[in-house]
N, C-alpha and C positions, 0 to 999 in steps of 0.2 A: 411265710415268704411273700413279698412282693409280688403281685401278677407281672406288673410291667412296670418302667420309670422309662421319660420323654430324655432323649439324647436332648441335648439344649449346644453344644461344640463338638468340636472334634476338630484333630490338628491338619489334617485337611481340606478342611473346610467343606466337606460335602454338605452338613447339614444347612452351611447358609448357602451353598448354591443350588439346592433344592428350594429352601424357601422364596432364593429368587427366582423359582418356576413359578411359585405358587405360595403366597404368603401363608394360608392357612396348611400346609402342610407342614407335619411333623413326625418326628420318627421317632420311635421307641424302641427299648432293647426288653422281648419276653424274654424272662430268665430260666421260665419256665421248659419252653421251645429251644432256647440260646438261637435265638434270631432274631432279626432286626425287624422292626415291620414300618409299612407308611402309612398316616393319616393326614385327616385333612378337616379342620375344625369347623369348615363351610358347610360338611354332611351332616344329616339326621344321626348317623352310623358313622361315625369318621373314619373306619380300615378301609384302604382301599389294598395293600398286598403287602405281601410278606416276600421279603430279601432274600433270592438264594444264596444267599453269600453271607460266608460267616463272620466278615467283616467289611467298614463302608468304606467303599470306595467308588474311583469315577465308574465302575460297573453299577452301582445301585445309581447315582446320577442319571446315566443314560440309560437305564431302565424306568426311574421315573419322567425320564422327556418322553420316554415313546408309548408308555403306557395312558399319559394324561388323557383325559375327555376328548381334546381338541384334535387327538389322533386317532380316534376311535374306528372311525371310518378306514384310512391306511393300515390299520392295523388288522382288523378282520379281513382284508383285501389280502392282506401277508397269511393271516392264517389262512386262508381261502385253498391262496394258491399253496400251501404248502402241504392242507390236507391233501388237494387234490393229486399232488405228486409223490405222497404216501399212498394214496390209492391206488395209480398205476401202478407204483413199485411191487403193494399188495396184488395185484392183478396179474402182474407178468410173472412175480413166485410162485403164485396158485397153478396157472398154465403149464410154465416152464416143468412144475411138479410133475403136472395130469401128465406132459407129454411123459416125461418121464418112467413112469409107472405104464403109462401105454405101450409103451414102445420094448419094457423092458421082459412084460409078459408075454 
């Protein structure tokens, strides 16, 4: 079996308005995985991520506008704050617990 084959169309046209993100990026479908993944024939390594989505559409589009290099920066600022408000949520269940268990003995 084939590891993987380079999506070249689609009747969406996602693959060429990906390209016009970014001309050396290309997308492949693992048959293996049954996923689509992105590359980019400018790398050493050309994967840069693998599509959660079991088919392309404008969701894999704008995941490749927000994952590109040039948003890198915004983007760890988005995960930043989004750990940091998994951590308080972690925080105030832990508490909310103790008080819990304190109060109930």
């Amino acid at each position: 079996m084939k590891k993987s084959f380079e999506i070249e169309s689609d009747c969406l046209d996602i693959i060429k308005r990906i390209k016009a993100i970014d001309k050396d990026y290309f997308v492949v479908f693992n048959p293996k995985k049954q996923k689509f993944e992105l590359h980019n024939r400018a790398q050493r390594y050309s994967y840069c991520l693998t599509f959660p989505f079991s088919q392309l559409d404008e969701r894999a589009y704008l995941l490749t506008l927000k994952t590109r290099v040039q948003n890198s920066d915004k983007l760890f600022e988005e995960m930043e704050r989004e750990n940091a408000k998994l951590e308080k949520k972690k925080i105030k269940e832990v508490l909310d617990d103790f008080k819990e268990k304190l109060y109930d003995s």
